[in-house]
C-alpha positions in Angstrom: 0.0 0.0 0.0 2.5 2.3 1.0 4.2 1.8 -2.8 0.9 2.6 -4.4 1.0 6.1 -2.9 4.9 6.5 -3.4 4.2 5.9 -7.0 1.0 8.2 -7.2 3.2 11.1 -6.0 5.5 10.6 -8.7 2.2 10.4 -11.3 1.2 13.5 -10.2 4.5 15.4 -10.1 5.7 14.5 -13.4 2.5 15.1 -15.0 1.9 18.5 -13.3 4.9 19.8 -15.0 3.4 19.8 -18.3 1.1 22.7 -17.1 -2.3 20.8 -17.9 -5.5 22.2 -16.4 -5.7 21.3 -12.6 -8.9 21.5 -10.4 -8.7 21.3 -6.3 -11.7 22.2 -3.9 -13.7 20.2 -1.2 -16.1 17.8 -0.8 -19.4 18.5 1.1 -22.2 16.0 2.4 -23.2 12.8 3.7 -22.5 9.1 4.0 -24.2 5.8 4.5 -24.1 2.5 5.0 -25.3 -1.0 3.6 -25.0 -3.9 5.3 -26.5 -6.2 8.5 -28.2 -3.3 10.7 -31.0 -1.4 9.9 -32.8 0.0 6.8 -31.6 -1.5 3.6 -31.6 1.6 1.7 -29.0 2.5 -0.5 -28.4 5.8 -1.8 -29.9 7.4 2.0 -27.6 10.2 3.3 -28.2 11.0 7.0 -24.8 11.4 9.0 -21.9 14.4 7.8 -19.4 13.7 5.2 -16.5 16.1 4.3 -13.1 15.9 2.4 -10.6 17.3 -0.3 -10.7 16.6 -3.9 -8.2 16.9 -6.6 -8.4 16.5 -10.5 -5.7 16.6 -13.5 -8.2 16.5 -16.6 -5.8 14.4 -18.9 -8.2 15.5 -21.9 -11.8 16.8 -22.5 -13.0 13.4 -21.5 -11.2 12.1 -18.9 -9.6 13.3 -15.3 -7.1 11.7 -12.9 -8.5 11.9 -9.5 -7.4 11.9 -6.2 -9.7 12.6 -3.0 -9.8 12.0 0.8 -12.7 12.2 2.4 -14.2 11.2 6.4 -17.3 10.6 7.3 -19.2 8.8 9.5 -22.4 6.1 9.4 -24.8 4.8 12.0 -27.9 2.6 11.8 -30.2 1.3 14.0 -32.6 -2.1 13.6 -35.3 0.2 15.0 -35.2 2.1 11.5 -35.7 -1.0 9.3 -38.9 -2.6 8.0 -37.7 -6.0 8.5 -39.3 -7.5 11.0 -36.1 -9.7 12.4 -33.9 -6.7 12.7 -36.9 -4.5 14.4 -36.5 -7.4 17.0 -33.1 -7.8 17.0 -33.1 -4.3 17.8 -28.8 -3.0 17.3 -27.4 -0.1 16.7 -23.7 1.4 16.1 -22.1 4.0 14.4 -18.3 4.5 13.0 -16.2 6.7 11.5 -14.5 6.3 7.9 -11.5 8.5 6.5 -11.0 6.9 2.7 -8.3 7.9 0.8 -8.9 7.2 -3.3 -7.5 8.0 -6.6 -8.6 6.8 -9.9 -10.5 7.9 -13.3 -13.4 10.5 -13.4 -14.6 9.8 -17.2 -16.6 12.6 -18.8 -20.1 12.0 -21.1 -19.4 14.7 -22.8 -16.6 17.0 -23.7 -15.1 18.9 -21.2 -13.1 21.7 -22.1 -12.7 24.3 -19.6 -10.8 26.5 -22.0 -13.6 27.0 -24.6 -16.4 29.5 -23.6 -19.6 28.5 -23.1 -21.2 26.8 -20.9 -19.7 23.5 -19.9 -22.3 20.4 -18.2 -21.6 16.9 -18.3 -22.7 13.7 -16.2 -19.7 11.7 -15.0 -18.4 8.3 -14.0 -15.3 7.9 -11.1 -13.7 4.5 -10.3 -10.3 3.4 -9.0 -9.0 2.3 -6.0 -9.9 3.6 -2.6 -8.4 2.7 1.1 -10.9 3.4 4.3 -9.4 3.3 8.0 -11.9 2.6 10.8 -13.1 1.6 14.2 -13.2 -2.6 14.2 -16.6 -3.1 15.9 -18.2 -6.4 17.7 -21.5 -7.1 19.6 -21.4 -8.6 23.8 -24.8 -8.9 23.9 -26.9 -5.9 21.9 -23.8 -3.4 23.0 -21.5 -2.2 20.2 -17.4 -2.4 21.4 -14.5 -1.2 19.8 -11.7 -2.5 18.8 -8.0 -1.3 17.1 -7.9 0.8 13.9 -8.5 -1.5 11.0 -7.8 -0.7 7.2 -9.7 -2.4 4.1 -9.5 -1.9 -0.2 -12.6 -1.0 -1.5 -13.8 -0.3 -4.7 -15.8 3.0 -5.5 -18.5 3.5 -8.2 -19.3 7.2 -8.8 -21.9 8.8 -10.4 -22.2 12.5 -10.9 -23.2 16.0 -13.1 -20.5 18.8 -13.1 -20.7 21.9 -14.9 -18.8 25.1 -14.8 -20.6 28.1 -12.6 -17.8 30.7 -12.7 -15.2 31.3 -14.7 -12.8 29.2 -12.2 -15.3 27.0 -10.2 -16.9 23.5 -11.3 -19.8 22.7 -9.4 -20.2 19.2 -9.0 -23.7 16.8 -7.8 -22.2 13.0 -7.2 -23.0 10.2 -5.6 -20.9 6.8 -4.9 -20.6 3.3 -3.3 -18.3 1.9 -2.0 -18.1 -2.1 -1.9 -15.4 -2.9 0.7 -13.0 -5.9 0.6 -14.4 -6.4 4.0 -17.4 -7.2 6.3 -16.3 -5.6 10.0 -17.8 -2.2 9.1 -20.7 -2.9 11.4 -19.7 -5.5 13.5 -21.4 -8.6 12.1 -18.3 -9.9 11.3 -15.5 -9.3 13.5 -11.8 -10.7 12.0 -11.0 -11.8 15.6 -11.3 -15.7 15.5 -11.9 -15.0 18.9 -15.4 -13.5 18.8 -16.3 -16.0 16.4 -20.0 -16.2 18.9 -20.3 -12.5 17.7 -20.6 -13.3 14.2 -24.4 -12.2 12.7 -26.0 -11.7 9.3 -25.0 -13.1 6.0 -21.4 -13.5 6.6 -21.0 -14.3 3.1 -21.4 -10.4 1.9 -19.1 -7.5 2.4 -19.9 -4.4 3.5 -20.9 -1.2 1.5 -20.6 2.9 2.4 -22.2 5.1 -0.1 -21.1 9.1 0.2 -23.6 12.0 -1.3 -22.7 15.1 -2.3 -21.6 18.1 -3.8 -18.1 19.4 -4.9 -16.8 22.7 -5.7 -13.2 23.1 -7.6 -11.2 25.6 -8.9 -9.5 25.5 -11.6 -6.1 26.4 -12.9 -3.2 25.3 -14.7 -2.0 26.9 -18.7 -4.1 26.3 -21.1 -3.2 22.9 -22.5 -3.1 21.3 -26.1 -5.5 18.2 -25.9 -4.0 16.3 -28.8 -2.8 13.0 -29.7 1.2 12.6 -28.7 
C-alpha cells in the first residue's frame, strides 16, 4: 500500500509539470451504510461527510482523481422494515476516512478553456483505502476495537458543470463495496469472537457518500492532442 501512494506522488508530479489544467476544492455531504443493521436503503444520506478533492483533466474526456474524504455512518434495527432486525433491535455507528485515486470519465466534452457553458454527467472508479473503528457485539452493546484498514472499490456517479469562470460545481453520488465485512460488526476478524458473528457472513460491507463538490481550476491552457 504504501508503494501505491509513493508511486501516485510521482504520477502526479511529473504530469503537473506539463502545465495541464488542474482543479482542487472540497467535498461537502453525507454518507451511508449497507450492510447487516437497519434500513436497507441504498443511496440514503443521513450522517456528515467532508473531504478534499483533486483532479488533473488528462483531456476533455477524462480526469485523474485523487480525494480523501471522512465521514461517519450509523444505523439502527429500530429504522428498518424488517421484522427480524426491528426485534433484534442494534445499533452502532463508526467513522470512515478513505483515501482514493482513480479515473473520473466525462459523457461529454469537457473543455474548460472553450467559452460556453460546460455540463456533463460523470463516471469515477479506482481504488480507494478506508481506515476505521473494528466493531463487535457482547450482547446488543456495540465495542471497539483497534484501527482497521480495508480496499474498496468505489463507483461514482455524478453531473458537473462550470458556474464561474474558475469554479466547477459538482452533484455525485458513490458506493463503496469494501474488501471487508467488519464495518458494522457482524463480522468481526478476531477468531476469537467467532460467537459475535451475525447476518449473511458471506457479503461484504458497503458505504455510499452524497454530495456536492466545488473546484477551482487552474493550470495553462493545454493542447489536448494526440502525442
Amino acid at each position: 500500500m504504501n508503494r501505491f501512494f509513493v508511486i501516485l506522488f510521482f504520477i502526479f508530479g511529473a504530469t503537473s509539470a506539463h502545465a495541464q489544467i488542474h482543479e482542487i476544492g472540497v467535498f461537502l455531504g453525507g454518507a451511508n451504510y449497507i450492510g447487516e443493521i437497519g434500513p436497507a436503503g441504498y443511496i440514503s444520506p443521513r450522517d456528515p461527510a467532508f473531504g478534499i478533492v483533486y483532479k488533473w483533466n488528462k483531456s476533455p474526456r477524462h480526469a485523474w482523481r485523487f480525494s480523501v474524504v471522512h465521514g461517519k455512518v450509523t444505523a439502527k434495527d429500530a429504522d428498518s422494515k424488517i421484522p427480524a432486525r426491528k426485534l433484534r433491535n442494534f445499533e452502532f455507528e463508526n467513522d470512515i476516512t478513505e483515501v482514493s485515486a482513480g479515473m473520473e470519465f466525462d459523457f461529454f466534452d469537457y473543455n474548460l478553456h472553450e467559452s460556453g457553458s460546460k455540463v456533463t454527467p460523470f463516471i469515477y472508479s479506482g481504488l480507494s483505502y478506508a481506515l476505521y473503528k473494528g466493531l463487535f457485539f457482547v450482547g446488543d452493546e456495540p465495542r471497539y476495537d483497534s484501527t482497521h484498514g480495508s480496499l474498496a472499490i468505489p463507483m461514482t456517479l455524478g453531473i458537473k458543470g462550470r458556474i464561474l469562470p474558475h469554479l466547477v460545481l459538482a452533484v455525485e453520488s458513490g458506493a463503496r463495496f469494501m474488501l471487508a465485512d467488519d464495518l458494522d460488526g457482524s463480522n468481526p476478524t478476531n477468531n476469537n469472537l467467532a460467537e459475535q458473528r451475525f447476518g449473511n457472513l458471506k457479503s461484504n460491507d458497503w458505504y455510499v457518500f452524497t454530495g456536492i463538490t466545488l473546484t477551482y481550476t487552474f493550470g495553462n491552457k493545454p493542447c489536448f492532442c494526440a502525442e
